[in-house]
C-alpha beads as a LAMMPS data file, in Angstrom:
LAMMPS data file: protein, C-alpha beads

136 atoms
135 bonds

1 atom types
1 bond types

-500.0 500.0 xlo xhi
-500.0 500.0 ylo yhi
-500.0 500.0 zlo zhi

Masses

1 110.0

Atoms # bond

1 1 1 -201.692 211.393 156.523
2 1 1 -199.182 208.935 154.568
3 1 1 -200.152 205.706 153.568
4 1 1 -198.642 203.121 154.708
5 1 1 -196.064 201.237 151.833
6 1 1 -197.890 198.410 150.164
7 1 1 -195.289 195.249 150.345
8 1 1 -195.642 192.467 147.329
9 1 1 -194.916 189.051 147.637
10 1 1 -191.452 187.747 145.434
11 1 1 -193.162 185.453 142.921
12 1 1 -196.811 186.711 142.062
13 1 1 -197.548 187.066 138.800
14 1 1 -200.547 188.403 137.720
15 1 1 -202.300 189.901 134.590
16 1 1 -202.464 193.891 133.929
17 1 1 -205.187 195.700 132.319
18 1 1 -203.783 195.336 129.053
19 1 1 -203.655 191.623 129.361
20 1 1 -200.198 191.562 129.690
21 1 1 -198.824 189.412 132.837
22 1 1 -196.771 191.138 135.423
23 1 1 -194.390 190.403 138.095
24 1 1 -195.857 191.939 141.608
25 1 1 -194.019 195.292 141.184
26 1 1 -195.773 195.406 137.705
27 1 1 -192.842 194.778 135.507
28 1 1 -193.969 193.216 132.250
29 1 1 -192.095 189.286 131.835
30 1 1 -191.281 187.985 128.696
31 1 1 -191.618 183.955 128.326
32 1 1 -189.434 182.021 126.229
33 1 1 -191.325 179.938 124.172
34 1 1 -191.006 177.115 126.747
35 1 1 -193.617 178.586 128.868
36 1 1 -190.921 179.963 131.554
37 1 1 -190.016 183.379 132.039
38 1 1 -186.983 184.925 129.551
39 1 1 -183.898 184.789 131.550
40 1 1 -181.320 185.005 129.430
41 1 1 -178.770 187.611 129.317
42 1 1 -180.045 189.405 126.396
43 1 1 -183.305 190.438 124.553
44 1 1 -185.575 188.420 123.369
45 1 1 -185.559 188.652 119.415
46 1 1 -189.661 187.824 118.517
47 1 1 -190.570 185.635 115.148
48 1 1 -191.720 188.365 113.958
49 1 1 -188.949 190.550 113.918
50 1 1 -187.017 188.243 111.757
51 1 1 -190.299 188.204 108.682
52 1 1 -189.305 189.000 105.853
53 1 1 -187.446 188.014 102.209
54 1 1 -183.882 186.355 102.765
55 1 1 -181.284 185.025 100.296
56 1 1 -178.460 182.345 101.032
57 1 1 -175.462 181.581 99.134
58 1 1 -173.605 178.686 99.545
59 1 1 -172.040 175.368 98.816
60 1 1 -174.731 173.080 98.862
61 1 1 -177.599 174.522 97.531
62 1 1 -175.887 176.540 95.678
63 1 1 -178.537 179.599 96.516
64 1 1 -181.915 179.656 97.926
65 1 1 -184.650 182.437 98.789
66 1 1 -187.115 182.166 101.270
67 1 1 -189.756 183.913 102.839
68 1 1 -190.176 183.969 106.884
69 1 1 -193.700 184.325 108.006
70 1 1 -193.945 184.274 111.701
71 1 1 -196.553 182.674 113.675
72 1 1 -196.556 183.843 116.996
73 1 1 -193.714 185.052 119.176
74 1 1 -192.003 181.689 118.823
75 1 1 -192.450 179.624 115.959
76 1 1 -192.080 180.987 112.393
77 1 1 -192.450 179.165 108.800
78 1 1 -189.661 179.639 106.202
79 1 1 -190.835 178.769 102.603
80 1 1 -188.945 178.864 99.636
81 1 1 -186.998 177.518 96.717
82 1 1 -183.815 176.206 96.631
83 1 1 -181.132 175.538 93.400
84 1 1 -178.675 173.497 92.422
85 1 1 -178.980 171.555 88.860
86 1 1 -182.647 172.552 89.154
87 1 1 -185.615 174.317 91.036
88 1 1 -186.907 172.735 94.464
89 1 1 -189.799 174.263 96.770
90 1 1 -189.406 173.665 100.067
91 1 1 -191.583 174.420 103.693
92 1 1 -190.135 174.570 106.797
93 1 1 -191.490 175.068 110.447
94 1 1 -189.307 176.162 112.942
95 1 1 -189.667 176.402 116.764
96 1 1 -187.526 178.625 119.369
97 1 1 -185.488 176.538 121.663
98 1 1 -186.399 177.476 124.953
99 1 1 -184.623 180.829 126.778
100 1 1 -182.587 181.359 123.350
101 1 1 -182.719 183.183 119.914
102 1 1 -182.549 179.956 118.121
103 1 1 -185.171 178.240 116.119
104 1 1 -185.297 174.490 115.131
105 1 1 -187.668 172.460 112.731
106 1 1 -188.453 169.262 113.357
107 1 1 -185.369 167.927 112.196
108 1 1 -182.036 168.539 112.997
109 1 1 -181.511 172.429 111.244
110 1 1 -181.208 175.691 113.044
111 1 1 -181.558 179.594 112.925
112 1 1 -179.341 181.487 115.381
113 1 1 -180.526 185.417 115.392
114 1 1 -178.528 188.047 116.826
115 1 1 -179.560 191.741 117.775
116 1 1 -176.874 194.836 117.789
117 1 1 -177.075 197.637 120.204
118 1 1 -179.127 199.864 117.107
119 1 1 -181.461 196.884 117.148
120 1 1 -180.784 195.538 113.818
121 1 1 -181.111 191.634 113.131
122 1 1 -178.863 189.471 111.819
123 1 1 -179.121 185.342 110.897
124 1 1 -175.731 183.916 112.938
125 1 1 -173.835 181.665 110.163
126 1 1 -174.459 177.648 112.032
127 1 1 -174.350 176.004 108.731
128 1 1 -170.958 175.134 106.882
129 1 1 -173.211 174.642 103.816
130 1 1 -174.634 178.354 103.679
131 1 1 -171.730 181.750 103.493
132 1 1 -174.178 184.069 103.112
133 1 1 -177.440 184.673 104.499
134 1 1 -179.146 188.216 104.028
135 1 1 -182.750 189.862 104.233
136 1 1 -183.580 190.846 100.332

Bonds

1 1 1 2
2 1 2 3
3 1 3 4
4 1 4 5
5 1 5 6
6 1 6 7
7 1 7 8
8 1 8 9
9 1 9 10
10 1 10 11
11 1 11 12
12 1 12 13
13 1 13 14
14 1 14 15
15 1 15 16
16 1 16 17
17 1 17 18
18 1 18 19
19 1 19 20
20 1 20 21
21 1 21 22
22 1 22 23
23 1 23 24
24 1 24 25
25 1 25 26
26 1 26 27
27 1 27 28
28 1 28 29
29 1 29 30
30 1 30 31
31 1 31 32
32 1 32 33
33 1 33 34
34 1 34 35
35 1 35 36
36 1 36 37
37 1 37 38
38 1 38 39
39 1 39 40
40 1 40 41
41 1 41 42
42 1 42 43
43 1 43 44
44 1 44 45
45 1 45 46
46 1 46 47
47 1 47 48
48 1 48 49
49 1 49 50
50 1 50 51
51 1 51 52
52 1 52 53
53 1 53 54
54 1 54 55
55 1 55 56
56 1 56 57
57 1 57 58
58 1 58 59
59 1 59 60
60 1 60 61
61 1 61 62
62 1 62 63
63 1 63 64
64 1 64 65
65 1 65 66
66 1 66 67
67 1 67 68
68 1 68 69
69 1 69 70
70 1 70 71
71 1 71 72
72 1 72 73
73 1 73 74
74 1 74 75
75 1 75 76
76 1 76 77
77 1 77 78
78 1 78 79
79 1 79 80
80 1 80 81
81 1 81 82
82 1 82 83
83 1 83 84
84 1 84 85
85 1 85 86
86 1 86 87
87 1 87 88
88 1 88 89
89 1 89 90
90 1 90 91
91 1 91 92
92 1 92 93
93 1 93 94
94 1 94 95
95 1 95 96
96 1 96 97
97 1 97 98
98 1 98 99
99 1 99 100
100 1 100 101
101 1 101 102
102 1 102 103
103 1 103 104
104 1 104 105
105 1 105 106
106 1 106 107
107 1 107 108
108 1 108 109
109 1 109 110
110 1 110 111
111 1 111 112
112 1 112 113
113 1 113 114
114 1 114 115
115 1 115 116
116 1 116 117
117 1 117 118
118 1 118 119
119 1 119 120
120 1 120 121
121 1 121 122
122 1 122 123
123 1 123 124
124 1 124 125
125 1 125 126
126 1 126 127
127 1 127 128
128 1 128 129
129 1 129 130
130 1 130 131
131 1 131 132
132 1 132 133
133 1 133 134
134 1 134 135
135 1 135 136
């Protein structure tokens, strides 16, 4: 005898066995960082895909290297030093803007990150200042 079809309701959203929360035909959803589900058009690039050593090159400073230290899916710390007529430490904090692959610190700066189709990430060029900005 066939069992009848189980219907779910649009909208539930529950939590799976391995903690992960679930839509009500058990598809896993993503949240962006501004505690609503990802809906944007494309993946979601995690902090901690984008640790690691990076270099800049630029105008003003006139070079920098930093290391990214993610902590969580959404907020990341970039420490570093930068140059120009002398050696300056800096610590930054930045937080994804909801539903996007940018971060922001507390100020006014940003990190845009892109993803290819082979999955590789790249730092999007925002900043007039920096022409170069690559993983060491």
């Amino acid at each position: 005898m066939m069992q009848p079809a189980i219907m779910t309701q649009p909208g539930v959203v529950s939590i799976n066995a391995a903690g992960q929360m679930v839509d009500a035909d058990g598809i896993s959803l993503v949240m962006d960082g501004g505690g609503r589900v990802w809906s944007a058009p494309y993946s979601k690039i995690m902090a901690n895909e984008v640790d690691g050593c990076y270099c800049h090159l630029g105008l003003l400073p006139v070079w920098a290297a930093a290391k990214l230290t993610s902590e969580g899916e959404d907020t990341y710390t970039e420490s570093g030093v930068f140059g120009w007529m002398g050696i300056w430490p800096y610590c930054t904090k930045f937080r994804r803007i909801p539903n996007t692959n940018t971060f922001r610190d507390d100020g006014c700066a940003t990190h845009k990150w892109s993803k290819d189709t082979t999955g590789q990430i790249t730092g999007i060029n925002n900043c007039p200042t920096i022409c170069c900005m690559s993983k060491c």
